[in-house]
TIRO-851152 format. One line per field, with one value per residue (C-alpha): x, y, z; residue in one letter; residue number from 1. Coordinates in nm, 2 decimals. Example, Ala and Ser with C-alpha at 12.3 -4.5 7.8 and 13.67 -1.06 7.14 Angstrom:
X: [1.23:1.37]
Y: [-0.45:-0.11]
Z: [0.78:0.71]
rest: [a:s]
nr: [1:2]
This chain:
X: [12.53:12.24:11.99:11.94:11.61:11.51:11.20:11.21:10.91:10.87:10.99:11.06:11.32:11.23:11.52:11.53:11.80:11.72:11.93:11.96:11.68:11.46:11.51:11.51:11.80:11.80:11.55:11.47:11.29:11.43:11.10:11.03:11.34:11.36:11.26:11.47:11.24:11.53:11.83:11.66:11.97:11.80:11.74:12.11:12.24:12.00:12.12:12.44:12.36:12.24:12.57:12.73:12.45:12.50:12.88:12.84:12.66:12.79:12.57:12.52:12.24:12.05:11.66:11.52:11.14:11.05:10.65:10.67:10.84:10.57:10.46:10.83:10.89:10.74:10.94:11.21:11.55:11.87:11.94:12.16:12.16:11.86:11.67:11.74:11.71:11.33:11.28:11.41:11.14:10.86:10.95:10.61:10.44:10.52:10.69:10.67:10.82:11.05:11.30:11.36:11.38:11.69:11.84:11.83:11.97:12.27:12.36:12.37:12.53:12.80:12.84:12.81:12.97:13.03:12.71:12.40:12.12:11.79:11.47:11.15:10.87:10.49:10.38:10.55:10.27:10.00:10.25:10.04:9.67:9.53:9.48:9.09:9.21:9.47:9.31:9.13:8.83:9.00:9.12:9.42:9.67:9.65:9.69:9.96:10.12:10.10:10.14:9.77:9.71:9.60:9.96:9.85:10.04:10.07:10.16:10.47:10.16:9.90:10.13:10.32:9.90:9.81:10.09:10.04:9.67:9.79:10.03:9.66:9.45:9.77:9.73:9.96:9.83:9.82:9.49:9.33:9.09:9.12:9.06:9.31:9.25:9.52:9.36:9.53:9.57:9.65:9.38:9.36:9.20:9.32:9.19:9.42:9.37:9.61:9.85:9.84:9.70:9.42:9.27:9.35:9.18:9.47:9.55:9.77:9.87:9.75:9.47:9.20:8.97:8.89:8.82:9.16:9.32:9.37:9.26:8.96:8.96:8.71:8.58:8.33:8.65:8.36:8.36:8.68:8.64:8.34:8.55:8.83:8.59:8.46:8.79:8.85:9.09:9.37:9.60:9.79:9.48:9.29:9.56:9.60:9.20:9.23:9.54:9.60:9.19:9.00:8.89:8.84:8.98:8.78:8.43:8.49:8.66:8.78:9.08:9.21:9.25:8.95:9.06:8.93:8.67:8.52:8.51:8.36:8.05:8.01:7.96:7.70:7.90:7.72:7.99:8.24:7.93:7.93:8.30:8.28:8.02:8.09:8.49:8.30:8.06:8.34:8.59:8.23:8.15:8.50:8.50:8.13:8.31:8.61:8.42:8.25:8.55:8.72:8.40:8.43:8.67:8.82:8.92:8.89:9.25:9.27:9.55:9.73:9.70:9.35:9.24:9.46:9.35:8.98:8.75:8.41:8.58:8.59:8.29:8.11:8.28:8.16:7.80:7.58:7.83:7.64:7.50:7.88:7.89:8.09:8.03:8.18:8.29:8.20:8.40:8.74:8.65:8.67:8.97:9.21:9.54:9.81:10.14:10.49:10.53:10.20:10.11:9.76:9.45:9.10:8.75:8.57:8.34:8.44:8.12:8.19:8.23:8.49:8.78:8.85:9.16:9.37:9.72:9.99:10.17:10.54:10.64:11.03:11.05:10.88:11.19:11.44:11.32:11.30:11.64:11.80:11.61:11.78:12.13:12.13:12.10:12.37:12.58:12.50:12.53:12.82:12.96:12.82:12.92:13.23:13.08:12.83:13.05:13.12:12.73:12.55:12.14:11.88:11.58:11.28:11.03:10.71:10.35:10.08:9.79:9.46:9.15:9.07:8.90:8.95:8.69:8.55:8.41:8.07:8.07:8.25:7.94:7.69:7.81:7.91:7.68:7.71:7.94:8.18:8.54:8.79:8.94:9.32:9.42:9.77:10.02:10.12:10.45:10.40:10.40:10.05:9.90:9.68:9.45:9.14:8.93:8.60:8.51:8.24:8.06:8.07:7.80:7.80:7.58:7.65:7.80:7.90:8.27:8.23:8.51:8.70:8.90:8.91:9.27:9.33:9.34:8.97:9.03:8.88:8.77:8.63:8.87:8.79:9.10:9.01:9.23:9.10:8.97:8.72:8.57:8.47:8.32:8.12:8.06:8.17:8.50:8.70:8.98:9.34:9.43:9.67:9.58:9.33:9.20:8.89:8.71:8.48:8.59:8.32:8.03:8.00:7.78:7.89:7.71:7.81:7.65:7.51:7.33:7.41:7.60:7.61:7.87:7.86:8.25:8.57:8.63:8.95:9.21:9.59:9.82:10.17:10.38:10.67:10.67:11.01:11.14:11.31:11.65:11.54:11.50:11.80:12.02:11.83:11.86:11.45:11.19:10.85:10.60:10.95:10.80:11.03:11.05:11.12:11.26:11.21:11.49:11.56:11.24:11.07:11.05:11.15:10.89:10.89:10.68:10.64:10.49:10.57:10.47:10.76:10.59:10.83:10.76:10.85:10.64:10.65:10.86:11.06:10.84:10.66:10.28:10.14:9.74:9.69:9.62:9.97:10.16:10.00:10.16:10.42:10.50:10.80:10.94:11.11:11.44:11.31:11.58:11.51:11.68:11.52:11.58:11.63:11.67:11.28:11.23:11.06:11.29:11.61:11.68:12.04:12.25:12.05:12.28:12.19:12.19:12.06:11.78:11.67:11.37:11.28:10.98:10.61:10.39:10.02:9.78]
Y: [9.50:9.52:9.31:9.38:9.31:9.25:9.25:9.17:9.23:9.18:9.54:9.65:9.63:9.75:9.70:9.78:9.76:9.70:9.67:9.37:9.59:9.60:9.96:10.07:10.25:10.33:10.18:10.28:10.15:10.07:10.11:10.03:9.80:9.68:9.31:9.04:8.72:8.43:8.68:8.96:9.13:9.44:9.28:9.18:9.53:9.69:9.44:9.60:9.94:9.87:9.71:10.07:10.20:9.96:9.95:10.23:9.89:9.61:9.38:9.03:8.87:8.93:8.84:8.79:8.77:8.44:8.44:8.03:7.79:7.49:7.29:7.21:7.54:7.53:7.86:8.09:7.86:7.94:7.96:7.70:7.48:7.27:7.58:7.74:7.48:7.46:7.86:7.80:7.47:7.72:7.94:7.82:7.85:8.24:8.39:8.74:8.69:8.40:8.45:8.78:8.68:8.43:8.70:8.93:8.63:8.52:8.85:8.92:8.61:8.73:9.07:8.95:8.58:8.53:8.65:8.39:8.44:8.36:8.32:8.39:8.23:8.41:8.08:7.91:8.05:7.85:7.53:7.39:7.45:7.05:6.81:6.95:7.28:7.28:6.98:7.05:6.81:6.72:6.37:6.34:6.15:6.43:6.62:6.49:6.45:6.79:6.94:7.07:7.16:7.54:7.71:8.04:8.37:8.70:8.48:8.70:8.97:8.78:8.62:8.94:9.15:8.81:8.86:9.23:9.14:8.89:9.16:9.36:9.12:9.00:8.65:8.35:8.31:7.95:8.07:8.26:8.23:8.56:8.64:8.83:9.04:9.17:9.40:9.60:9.56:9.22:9.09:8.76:8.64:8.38:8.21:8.18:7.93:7.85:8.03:7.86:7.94:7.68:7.86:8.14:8.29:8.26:7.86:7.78:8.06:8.42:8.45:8.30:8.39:8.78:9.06:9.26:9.56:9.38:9.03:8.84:8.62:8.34:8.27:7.96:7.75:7.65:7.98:8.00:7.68:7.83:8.13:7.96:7.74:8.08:8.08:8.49:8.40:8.17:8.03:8.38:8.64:8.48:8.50:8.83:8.92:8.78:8.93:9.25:9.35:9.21:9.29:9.62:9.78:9.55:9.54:9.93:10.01:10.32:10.22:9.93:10.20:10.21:10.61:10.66:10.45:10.56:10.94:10.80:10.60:10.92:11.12:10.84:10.60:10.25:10.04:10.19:10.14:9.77:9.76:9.86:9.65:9.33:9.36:9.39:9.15:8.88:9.00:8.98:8.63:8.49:8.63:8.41:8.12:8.09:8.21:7.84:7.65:7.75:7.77:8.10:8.40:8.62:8.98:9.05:9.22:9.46:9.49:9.58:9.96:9.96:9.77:10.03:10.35:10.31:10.33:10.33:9.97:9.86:9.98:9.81:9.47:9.50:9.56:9.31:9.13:9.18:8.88:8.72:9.00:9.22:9.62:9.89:10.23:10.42:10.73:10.52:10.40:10.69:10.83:10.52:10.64:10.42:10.56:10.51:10.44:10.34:9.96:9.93:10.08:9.92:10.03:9.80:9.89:9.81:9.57:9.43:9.04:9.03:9.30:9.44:9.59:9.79:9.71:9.91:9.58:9.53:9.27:9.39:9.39:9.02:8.92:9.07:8.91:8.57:8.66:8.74:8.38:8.20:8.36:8.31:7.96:7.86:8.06:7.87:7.56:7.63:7.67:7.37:7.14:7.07:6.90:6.68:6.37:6.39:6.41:6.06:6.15:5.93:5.81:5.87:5.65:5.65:5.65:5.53:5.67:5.45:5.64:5.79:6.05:6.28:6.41:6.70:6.56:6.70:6.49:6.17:6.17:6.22:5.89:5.69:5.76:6.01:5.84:5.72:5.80:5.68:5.31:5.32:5.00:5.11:5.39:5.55:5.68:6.07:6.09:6.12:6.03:5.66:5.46:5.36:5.08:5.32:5.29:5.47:5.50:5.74:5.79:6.03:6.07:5.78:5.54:5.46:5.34:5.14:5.09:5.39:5.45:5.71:5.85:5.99:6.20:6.38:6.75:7.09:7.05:6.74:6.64:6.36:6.25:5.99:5.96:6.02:5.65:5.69:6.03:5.84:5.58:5.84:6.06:6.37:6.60:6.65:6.90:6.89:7.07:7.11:6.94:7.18:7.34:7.24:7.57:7.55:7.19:6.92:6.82:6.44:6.22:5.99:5.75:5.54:5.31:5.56:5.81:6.01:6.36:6.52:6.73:7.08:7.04:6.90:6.63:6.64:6.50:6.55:6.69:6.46:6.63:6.56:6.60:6.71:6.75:7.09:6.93:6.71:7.04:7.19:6.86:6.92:7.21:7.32:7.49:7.47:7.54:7.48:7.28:7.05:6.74:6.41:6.18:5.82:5.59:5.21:5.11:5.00:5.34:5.68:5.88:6.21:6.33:6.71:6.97:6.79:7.02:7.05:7.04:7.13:7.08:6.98:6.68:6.54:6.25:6.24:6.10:6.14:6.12:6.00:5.86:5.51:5.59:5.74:5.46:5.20:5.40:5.45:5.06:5.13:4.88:4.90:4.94:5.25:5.55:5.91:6.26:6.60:6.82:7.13:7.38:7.40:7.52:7.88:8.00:7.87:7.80:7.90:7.60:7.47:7.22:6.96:6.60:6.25:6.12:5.81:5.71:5.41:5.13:5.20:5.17:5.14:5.27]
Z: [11.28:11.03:10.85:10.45:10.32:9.96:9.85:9.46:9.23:8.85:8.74:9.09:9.39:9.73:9.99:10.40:10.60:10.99:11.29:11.53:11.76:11.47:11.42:11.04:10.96:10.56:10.35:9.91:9.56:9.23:9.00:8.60:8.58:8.21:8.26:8.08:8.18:8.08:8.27:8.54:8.42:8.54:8.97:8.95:8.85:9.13:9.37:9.24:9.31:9.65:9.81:9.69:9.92:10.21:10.20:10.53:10.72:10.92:10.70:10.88:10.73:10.41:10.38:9.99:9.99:9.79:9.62:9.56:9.78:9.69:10.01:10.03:10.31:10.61:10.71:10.64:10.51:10.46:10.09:9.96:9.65:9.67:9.78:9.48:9.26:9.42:9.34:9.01:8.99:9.08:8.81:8.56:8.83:8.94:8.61:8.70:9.06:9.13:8.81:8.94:9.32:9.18:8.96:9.26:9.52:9.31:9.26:9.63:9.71:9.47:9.64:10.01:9.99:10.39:10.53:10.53:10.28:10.37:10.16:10.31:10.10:10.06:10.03:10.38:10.65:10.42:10.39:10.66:10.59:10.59:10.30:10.28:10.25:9.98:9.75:9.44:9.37:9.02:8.90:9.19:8.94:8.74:9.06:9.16:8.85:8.78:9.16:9.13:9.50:9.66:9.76:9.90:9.85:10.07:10.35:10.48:10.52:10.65:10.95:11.05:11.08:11.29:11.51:11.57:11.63:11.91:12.07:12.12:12.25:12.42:12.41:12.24:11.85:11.93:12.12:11.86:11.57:11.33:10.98:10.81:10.52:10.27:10.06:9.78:9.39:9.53:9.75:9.97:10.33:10.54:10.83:11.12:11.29:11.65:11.47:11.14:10.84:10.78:10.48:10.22:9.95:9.66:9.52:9.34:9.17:9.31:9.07:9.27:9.57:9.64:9.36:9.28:9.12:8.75:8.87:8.86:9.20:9.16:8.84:8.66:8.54:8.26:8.18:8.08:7.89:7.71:7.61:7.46:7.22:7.05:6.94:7.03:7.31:7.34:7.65:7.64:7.55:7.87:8.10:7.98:8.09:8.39:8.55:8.37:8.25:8.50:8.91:8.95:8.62:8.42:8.63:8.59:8.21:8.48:8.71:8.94:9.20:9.43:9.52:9.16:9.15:9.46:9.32:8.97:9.22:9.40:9.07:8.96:8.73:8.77:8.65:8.94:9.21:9.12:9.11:9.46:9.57:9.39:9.60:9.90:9.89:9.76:10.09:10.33:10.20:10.26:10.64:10.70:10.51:10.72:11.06:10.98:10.90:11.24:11.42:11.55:11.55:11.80:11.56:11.17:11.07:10.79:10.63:10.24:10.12:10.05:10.39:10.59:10.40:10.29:10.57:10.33:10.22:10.56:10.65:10.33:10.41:10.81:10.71:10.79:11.04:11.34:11.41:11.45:11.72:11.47:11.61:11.44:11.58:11.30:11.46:11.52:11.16:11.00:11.28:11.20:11.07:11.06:11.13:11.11:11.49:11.54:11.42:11.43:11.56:11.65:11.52:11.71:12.03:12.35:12.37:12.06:12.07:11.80:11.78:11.45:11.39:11.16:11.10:10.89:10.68:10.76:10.48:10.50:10.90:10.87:10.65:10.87:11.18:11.01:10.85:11.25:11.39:11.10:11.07:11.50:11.47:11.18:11.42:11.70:11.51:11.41:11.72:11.90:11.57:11.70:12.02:11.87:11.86:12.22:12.29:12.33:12.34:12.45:12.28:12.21:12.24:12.05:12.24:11.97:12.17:12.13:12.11:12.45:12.69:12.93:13.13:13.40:13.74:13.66:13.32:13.48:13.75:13.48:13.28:13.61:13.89:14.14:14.39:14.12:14.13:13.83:13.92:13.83:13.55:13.51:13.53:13.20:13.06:13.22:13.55:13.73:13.41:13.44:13.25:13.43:13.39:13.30:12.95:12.77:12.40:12.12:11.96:11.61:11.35:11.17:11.40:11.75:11.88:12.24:12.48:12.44:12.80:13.00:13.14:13.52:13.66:13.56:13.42:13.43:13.08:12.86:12.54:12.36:12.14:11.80:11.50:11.15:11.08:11.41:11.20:10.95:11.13:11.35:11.13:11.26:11.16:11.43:11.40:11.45:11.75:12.07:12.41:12.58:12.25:12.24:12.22:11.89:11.83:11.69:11.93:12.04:12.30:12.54:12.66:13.05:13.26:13.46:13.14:12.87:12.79:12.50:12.46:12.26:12.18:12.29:12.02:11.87:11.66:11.89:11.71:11.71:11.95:12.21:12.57:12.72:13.07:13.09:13.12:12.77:12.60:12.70:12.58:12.28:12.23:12.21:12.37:12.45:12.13:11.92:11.62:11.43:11.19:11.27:10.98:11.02:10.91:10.92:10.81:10.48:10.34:10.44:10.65:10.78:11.07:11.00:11.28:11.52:11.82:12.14:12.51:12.78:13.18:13.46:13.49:13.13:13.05:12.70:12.47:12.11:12.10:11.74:11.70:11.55:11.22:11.19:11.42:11.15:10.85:10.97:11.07:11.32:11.50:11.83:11.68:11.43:11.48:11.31:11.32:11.44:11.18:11.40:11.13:11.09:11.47:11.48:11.77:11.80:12.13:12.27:12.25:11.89:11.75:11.50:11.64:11.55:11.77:11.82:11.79:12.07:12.17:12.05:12.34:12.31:12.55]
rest: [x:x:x:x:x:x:x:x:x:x:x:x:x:x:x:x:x:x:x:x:x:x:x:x:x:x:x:x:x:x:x:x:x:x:x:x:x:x:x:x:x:x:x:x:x:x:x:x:x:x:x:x:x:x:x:x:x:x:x:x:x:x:x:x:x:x:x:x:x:x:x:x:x:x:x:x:x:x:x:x:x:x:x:x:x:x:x:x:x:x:x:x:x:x:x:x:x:x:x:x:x:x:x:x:x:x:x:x:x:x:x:x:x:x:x:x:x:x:x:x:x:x:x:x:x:x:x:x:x:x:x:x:x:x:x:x:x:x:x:x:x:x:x:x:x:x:x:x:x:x:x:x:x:x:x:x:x:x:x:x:x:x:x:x:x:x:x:x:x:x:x:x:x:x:x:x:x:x:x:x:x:x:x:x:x:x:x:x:x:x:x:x:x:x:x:x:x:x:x:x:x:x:x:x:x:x:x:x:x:x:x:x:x:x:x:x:x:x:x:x:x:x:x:x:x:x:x:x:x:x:x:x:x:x:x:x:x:x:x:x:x:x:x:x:x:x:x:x:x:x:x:x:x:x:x:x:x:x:x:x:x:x:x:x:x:x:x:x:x:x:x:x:x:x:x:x:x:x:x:x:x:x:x:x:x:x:x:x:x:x:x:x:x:x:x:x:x:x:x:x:x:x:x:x:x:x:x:x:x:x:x:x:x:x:x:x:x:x:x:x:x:x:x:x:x:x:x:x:x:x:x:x:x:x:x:x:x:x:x:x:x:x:x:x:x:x:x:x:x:x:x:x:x:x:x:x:x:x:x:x:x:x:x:x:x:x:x:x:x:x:x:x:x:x:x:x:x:x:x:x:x:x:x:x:x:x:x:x:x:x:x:x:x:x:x:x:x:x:x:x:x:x:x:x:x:x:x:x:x:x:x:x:x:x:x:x:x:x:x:x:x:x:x:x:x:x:x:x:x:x:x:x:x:x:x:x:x:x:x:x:x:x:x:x:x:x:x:x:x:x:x:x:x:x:x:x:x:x:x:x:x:x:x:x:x:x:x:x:x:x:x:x:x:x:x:x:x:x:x:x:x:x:x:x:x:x:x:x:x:x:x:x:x:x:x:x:x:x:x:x:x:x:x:x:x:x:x:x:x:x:x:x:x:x:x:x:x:x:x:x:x:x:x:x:x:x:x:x:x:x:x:x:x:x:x:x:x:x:x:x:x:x:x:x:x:x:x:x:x:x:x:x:x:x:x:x:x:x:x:x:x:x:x:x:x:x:x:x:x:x:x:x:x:x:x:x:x:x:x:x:x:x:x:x:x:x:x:x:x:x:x:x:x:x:x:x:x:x:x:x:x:x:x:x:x]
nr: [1:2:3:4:5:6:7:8:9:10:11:12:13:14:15:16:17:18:19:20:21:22:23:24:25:26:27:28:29:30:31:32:33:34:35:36:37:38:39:40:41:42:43:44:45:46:47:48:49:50:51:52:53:54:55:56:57:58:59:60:61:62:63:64:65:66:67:68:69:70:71:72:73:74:75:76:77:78:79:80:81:82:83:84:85:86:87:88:89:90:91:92:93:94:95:96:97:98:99:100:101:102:103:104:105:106:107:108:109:110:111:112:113:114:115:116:117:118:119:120:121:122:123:124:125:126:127:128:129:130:131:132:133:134:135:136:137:138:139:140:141:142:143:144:145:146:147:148:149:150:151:152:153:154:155:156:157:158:159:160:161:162:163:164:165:166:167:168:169:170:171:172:173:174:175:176:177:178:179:180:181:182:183:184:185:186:187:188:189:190:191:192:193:194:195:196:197:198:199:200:201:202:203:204:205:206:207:208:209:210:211:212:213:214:215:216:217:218:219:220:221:222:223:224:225:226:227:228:229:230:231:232:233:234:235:236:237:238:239:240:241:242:243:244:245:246:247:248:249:250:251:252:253:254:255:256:257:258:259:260:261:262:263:264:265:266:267:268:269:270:271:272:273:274:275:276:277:278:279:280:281:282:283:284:285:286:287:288:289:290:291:292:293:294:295:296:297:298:299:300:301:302:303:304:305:306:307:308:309:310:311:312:313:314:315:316:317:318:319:320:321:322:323:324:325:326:327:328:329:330:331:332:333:334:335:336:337:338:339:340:341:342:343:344:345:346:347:348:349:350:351:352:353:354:355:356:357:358:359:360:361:362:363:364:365:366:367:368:369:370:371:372:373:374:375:376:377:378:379:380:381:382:383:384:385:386:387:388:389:390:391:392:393:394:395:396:397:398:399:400:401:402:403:404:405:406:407:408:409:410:411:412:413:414:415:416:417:418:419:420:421:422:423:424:425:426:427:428:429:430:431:432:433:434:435:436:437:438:439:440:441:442:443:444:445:446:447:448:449:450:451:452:453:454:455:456:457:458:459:460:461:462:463:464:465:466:467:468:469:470:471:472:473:474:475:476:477:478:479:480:481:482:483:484:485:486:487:488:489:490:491:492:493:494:495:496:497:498:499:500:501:502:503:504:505:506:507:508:509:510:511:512:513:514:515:516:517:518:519:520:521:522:523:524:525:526:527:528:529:530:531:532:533:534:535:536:537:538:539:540:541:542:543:544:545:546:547:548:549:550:551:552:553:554:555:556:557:558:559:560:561:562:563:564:565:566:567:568:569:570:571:572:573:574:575:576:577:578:579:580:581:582:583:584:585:586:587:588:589:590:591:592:593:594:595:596:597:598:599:600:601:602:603:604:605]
């Protein structure tokens, strides 16, 4: 039983074919295809020649590498109609990748009918970087009119080098802050945030953000402008500069390849010295930006053929990053050879407050492992469709939490006196969980918000939980985050009867999640950190609640979490139903069926 990957390019074809251990077993390259841009005659015919190839294998699932998927794919999908018809929309968009991927899918699909297709999208690990991250600051009807938003590309790269990162450190990504850097002729960073990408280099199309091979990366769009009033370009000379004469090759009239370039600088050519320097200093600038927009990071990841071969890159990129506690073996620098059974390696010092590590890219094992989670669960819910009439599932209810606190004993005693203890006002939906009848002040920058209630029982750490309306008001910018993630969240001060404390983080905006008793996930058919989308229906208008965040244990009692702001725009009323659209959990549990849920009372706190 084996896994085919394809990995289409615009005059290219790589392919891979894995087993269900994640062994390779065969893998090859189809190069200088003659390119027919309204067929990809040329991808089908390789496609083609590869199932002659492949005939030896048990095939069972086949995995096509997708540039553009929009904001529309969260994760790997199952191909089917309407997600080709959204590759074929994204065609203006990517021109010299996506007609090609859809060449190369329907000619698979015509050579392997009865085994699932899968399309993994370069653009699904950014789908969820927030509303700041993605929006241009341009006139938003035209905007959205036009789809105008940052996309993000490389994303199949940038989430497998994260992962291998967390498999070091050894700790959940949903813990972690790291920067990943995918550096090749093709160059972007992202900022990993709790396991999401939060911000990337590349927008909306894969021309912006670091220095590249042939392309430009960020550029004066009045600039541009400028040039096309002298009348020497036009739309189709400019695009020209700025993909195929530009980044390297153009800041150099040498080479996009930095091998080259670096030989040139060393023999004392000026225009390959600032070549050099200018990708640098672009890659070094992005790591301090998005160190500040996560407020902090755990390990830089290189990554891409020049951030795993070229240690003077990496060492020109790492200069100067001391005082984020950045220290560099020079030695393991130099040393760090990525092999075939060896993933990654780590040039950091021991003492060094933020790893940084060197990790071989794996885009075609990516696919296949997101090819196996999807192919497992049409199986499975396949099997378990025939038992979904005979399955009655309960409800589940809606909790619109109300701003809120919950606070350390130390902290409580601080705002409350000494000899305080919380006074219970009423029980609330999870068990041991109360309100009290303590209250206390925010205070921010620009405003204050009194009253806000403190919930029992007090905890080891202070979280302070508002919805997007009470930023404003305060003044502060609270991130999204996970229960208990408050490491570098935003500062706030609370003020009691008793004094003041000014806390140096712990305010937060709680992401929507759902609590589930073990037994709850098992009916249906999820597991804990499972993320999934709920779809509203009955109401006014159709709503969907995406990355919506499973919790599973023992004490928790079924029920969805939202904040205000989203309970109010969302209007549901007590008899509001919705389905859980299953098929966008990241792991499949074993008995992952699709059902209908129910969506029950909204309960304020």
């Amino acid at each position: 039983m084996a896994t085919l990957v394809i990995n289409c390019g615009s005059s290219s074809l790589k392919y891979a074919v894995f087993d269900n251990k994640e062994a390779l077993i065969t893998s090859g390259k189809h190069e200088r295809l003659v390119v027919n841009p309204d067929t990809g005659e040329s991808h089908g015919e390789a496609v083609t020649s590869i199932l002659e190839k492949c005939r030896a294998y048990e095939i069972t699932g086949i995995g096509h590498r997708v540039v553009h998927g929009g904001d529309r794919f969260h994760q790997a999908n199952l191909i089917n109609d309407e997600v080709l018809a959204a590759i074929e929309e994204f065609i203006p968009a990517a021109p010299m990748h996506n007609p090609y991927s859809l060449a190369a899918i329907r000619a698979a699909q015509k050579a392997w009918p009865d085994v699932p297709h899968v399309a993994v999208f370069d653009t699904s690990f950014h789908s969820r970087m927030p509303r700041r991250a993605y929006t241009y600051a341009i006139d938003h009807t035209i905007a959205e009119k036009h789809n105008i938003r940052r996309f993000g590309f490389h994303g199949i790269s940038h989430q497998y080098a994260a992962g291998v990162a967390a498999g070091f450190l050894q700790r959940p990504m949903d813990e972690l802050r790291l920067i990943t850097l995918h550096l090749g002729n093709g160059a972007s960073a992202s900022a990993v945030e709790f396991g999401c990408s939060t911000e990337t280099s590349m927008g909306n199309t894969p021309l912006e953000g670091l220095v590249m091979g042939t392309r430009s990366g960020d550029v004066d769009a009045g600039v541009l402008m400028n040039l096309l009033r002298t009348g020497e370009f036009d739309v189709e000379s400019l695009d020209n500069m700025l993909n195929r004469k530009s980044g390297l090759a153009g800041l150099s009239g040498i080479s996009n390849d930095l091998r080259e370039l670096e030989t040139a600088a060393a023999d004392g050519n000026k225009q390959a010295r600032l070549a050099i320097n200018v990708f640098a200093h672009r890659a070094r600038k992005y790591i301090g930006a998005y160190a500040a927009t996560m407020g902090g990071v755990d390990a830089l990841v290189f990554t891409g053929g020049i951030g795993e071969n070229s240690a003077s890159m990496r060492a020109r990129i790492l200069q100067r990053l001391e005082f984020m506690g950045v220290m560099i073996d020079e030695d393991k620098n130099l040393d760090a050879s990525i092999q075939a059974d060896n993933q990654f390696a780590v040039i950091s010092t021991p003492n060094s407050r933020v790893d940084v590590i060197v990790v071989k890219t794996n885009e075609e094992l990516m696919i296949a492992r997101e090819t196996q989670k999807v192919a497992a669960a049409q199986k499975k819910s396949a099997v378990a469709a025939s038992a979904i009439d005979e399955i009655e599932l309960p409800p589940i209810p809606i909790a619109v939490s109300a701003r809120h606190c919950h606070l350390t004993a130390e902290t409580f005693a601080a705002l409350f006196g000494e000899d305080a203890e919380p006074t219970p006002l009423k029980d609330l939906s999870q068990p041991g969980q109360y309100a009290c009848e303590e209250k206390v002040t925010l205070i921010g920058p620009r405003n204050k918000l009194e009253g806000v209630r403190l919930l029992g029982p007090l905890r080891n750490v202070d979280q302070v939980e508002i919805a997007r309306t009470d930023e404003f008001r305060l003044g502060v910018d609270a991130p999204v985050r996970n229960s208990g993630q408050v490491s570098g969240s935003a500062p706030i001060t609370l003020e009691g009867p008793a004094g003041i404390v000014n806390l140096t983080e712990g305010l937060i905006c709680a992401r929507r999640h759902i609590h589930m008793h073990p037994d709850d996930a098992a009916l249906y058919g999820v597991q804990d950190k499972d993320e999934v989308s709920i779809a509203i229906v009955g109401g006014d208008r159709d709503l969907i609640f995406g990355d919506v965040l499973i919790r599973v244990k023992e004490s928790y009692k079924l029920e969805m979490h939202i904040d205000t702001d989203e309970g109010n725009a969302a209007e549901l009323g007590r008899a509001a139903s919705g389905e859980l659209n299953q098929s966008d959990i990241d792991e499949p549990a074993d008995d992952d069926i699709y059902r209908n849920v129910a969506i029950g009372k909204k309960l304020e706190l």
